[in-house]
N, C-alpha and C positions, 0 to 999 in steps of 0.2 A: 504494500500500500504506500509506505516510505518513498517508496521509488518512481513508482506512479504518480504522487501528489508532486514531485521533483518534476518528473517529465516535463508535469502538465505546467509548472509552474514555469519553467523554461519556455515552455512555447513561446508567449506572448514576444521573449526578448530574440526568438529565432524568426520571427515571422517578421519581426520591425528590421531586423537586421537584411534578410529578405528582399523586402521594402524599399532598404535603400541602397543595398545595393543594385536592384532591380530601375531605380531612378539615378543610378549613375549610368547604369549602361544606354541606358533610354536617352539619355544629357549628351550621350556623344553621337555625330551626327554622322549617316554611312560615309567612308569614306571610297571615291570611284581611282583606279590608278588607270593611267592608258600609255603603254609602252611605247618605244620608242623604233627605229627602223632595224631591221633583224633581231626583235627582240620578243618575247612571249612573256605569259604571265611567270613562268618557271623563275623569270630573272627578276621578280619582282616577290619573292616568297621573304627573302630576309625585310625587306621593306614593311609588308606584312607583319612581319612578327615584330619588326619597332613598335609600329603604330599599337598592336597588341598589349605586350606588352606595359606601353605606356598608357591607353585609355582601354582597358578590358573591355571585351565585350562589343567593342566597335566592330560592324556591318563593315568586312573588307572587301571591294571586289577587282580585281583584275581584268578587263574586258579583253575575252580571248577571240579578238577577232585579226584578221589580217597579222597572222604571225611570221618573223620570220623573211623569207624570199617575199611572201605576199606583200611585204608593207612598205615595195616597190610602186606598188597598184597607185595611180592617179587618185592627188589627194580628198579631191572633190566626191571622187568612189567609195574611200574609205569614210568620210563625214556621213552622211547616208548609211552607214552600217553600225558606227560607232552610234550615231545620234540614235538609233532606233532600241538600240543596247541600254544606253544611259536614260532614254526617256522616262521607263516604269521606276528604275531604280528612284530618281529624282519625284516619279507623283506620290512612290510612299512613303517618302519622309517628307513628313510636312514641316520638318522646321528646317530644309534644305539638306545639302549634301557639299563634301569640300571632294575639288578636284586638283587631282596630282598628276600633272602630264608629264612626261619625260622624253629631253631630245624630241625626237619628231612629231614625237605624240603632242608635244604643246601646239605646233601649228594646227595637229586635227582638232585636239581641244578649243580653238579658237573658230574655226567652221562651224563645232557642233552649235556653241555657243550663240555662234551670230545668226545663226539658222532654228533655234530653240528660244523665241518671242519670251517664253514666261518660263525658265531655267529660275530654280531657285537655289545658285551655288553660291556658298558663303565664301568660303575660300578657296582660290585659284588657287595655287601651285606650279608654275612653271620649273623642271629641275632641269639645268642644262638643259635648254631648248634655243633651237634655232632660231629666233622669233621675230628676230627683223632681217632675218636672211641668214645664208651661208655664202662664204667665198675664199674657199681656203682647198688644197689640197689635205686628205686624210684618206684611211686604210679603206673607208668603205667606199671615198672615192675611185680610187684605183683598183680597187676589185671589180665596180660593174663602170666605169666608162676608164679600163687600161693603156687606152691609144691618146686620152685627152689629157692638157694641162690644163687649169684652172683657166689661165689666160683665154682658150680654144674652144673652152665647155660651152660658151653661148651660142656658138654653132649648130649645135643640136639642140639644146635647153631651149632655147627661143625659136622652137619650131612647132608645131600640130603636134608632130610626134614627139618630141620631146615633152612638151606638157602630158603626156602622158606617163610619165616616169615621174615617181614622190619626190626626190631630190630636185629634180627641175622643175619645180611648184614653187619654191622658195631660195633656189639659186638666184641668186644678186647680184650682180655682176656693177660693180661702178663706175666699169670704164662704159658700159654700154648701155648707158642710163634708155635712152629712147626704144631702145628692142626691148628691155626690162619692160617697160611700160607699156608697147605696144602688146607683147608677147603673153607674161605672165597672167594664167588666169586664176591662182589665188592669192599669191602671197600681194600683189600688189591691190586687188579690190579687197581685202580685207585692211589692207592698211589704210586705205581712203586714197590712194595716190591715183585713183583713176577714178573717176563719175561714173555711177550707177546707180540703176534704180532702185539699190538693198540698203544703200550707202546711211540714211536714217534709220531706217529700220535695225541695223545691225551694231551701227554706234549706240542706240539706245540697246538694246538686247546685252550690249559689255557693259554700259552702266548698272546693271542689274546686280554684278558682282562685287560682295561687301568687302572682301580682303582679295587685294591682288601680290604675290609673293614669288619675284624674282631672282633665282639662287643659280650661280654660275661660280668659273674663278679662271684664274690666269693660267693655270695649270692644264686644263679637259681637253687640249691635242686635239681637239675632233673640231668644235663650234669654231669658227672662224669669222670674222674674227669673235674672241670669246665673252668679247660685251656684246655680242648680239641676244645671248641669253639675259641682260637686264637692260633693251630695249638700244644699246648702241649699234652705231654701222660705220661702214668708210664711209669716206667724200671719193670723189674721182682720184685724189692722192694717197689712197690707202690712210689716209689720217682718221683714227678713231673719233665720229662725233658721237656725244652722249645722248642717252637720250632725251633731257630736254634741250636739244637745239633741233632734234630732226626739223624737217618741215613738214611732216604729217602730226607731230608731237606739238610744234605751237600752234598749228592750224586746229588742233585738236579735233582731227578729222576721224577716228574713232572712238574718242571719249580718254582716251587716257591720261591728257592734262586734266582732265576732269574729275578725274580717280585721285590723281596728287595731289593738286590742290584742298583733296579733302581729308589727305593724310591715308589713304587706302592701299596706296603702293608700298611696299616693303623691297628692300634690295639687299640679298644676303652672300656675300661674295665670300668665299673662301677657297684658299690658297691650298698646294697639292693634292687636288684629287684629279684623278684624272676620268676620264668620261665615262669611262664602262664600270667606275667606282661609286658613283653620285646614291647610288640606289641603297646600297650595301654599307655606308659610312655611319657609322652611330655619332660622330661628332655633328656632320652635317642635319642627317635629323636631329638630335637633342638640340640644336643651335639655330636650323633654317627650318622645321620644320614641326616639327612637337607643336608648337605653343599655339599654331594655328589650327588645330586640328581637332579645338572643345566644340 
C-alpha cells in the first residue's frame, strides 16, 4: 500500500515534468536543411545531431531530393521540387519553420522563397552559399566543364544550353556584365538586376523573412569569390564590393536593405573551414548557428 500511495503520489510531479518538457519541444520550430551541389541528406546527419542535441526534440528534415549528379539539373527545375517538398512541412507549423540552405542549396532556397507568396520562415540560414554568384575556378568546377577556365566558362554558361546546367544559373562573370544580364535566367531576376513581372511580388515574398543569417569565411576554396556567401561580388577588376554598395543592395531591389536596416541580417564569418566542413563544425554551429534556431 506504502508503495502505491508513493506511486500515486509521484505522478502528479511526472506528468508536470511531462508537460514541460512536452512544451519545450513544441517551443522549437521544424527545422528544413536543403543540400548543396553533389550533396545528399547522408552529409547533413552530423548537422542533425547539433541541432538535436542542442534543442531536443526539434522536427529535423533533410529534403532528399535532386541528390548528388542530379543537382546539376537547371535550377529553376529543382525550385519546383524542392518548393513542393517544403510546402506541407511549412502549413504545419504554425509558428513557422527556420531554413538552412547550404552552398547551392541557398540559391534554391531563394527561388522557393520568392515563389512561396505566404512562407512562414523565421530564420534563413545561408551556410556557404553562393548567393551573389560564383566566379572562381574549384574541384567541382573542373570535374564537369574540364576543357574551360573561368575566364572561357561564359561561352557556354551564357547560352540556352548552358542555362540548363545549376552552376551556370548563378555563374557571374564581371568581365561580361551585359551576356550576364542578357543570359542568366535566375540568379540575375532574383537579384532584381533585370525587370520583371515577379520583381514585386518576390521582393515582398523575402521581406516575409524575420532572421536573415549569412555564414561564410576566407578559408571555403570552393565560393568565389568567398564574400559572395554574405552578399559580396567583384566589380569588373576583380575588386571585392561589399554588400552594401552593390547596386541591387542600394537600389534595394529585393528587399535586403530592407532586412538591415531593420537589424535582421546577421553576418557570421569564420576563418579555417573549409567548404565540404561548414556542415560538420561544432564551433561554427554553436557560434553561427545554435542561437537562431528557438
Amino acid at each position: 500500500m506504502g508503495g502505491l500511495m508513493t506511486s500515486d503520489g509521484c505522478r502528479p510531479c511526472v506528468i508536470i515534468c511531462a508537460l514541460l518538457l512536452l512544451s519545450s519541444v513544441i517551443g522549437y520550430r521544424p527545422v528544413i536543411i536543403v543540400h548543396g551541389i553533389f550533396d545528399g541528406p547522408k552529409q547533413f546527419e552530423m548537422l542533425a545531431k547539433f541541432i538535436n542535441q542542442s534543442h531536443p526534440g526539434t522536427n529535423v528534415t533533410t529534403i532528399a531530393l535532386y541528390d548528388y549528379i542530379a543537382s546539376m539539373k537547371p535550377l529553376w527545375q529543382q525550385v519546383d521540387s524542392f518548393r513542393e517538398a517544403i510546402r506541407p512541412i511549412m502549413k504545419s507549423a504554425g509558428d513557422g519553420v527556420h531554413l538552412i540552405c547550404f552552398s547551392q542549396g541557398g540559391l534554391i532556397c531563394r527561388g522557393v522563397l520568392a515563389t512561396l507568396p505566404t512562407h512562414n520562415v523565421h530564420s534563413l540560414i545561408f551556410l556557404s552559399s553562393p548567393i551573389a554568384g560564383q566566379y572562381g575556378d574549384s574541384n567541382y568546377l573542373k570535374y564537369f566543364f574540364p576543357k574551360f577556365l573561368k575566364s572561357r566558362l561564359y561561352y557556354f554558361c551564357y547560352t540556352t544550353h548552358g542555362q540548363k546546367i545549376s552552376i551556370c544559373n548563378y555563374w557571374n562573370d564581371p568581365h561580361q556584365r551585359e551576356r550576364y544580364l542578357k543570359s542568366s535566367n535566375y540568379l540575375a531576376p532574383l537579384n532584381g538586376e533585370i525587370e520583371h513581372a515577379n520583381l514585386t511580388a518576390w521582393r515582398d515574398s523575402f521581406l516575409r523573412i524575420e532572421t536573415l543569417v549569412l555564414i561564410g569565411g576566407p578559408d571555403d576554396g570552393v565560393i568565389t569569390p568567398w564574400e559572395s556567401s554574405i552578399f559580396g561580388f567583384y566589380d569588373s577588376n576583380e575588386t571585392v564590393v561589399e554588400m552594401e554598395k552593390q547596386d541591387w543592395y542600394l537600389r534595394d531591389a529585393f528587399g535586403l536593405k530592407t532586412l538591415n536596416s531593420k537589424g535582421a541580417v546577421v553576418k557570421c564569418v569564420v576563418p579555417g573551414v573549409h567548404h565540404t566542413s561548414w556542415h560538420s563544425n561544432l564551433t561554427v554551429y554553436q557560434n553561427c548557428i545554435d542561437k537562431w534556431l528557438t
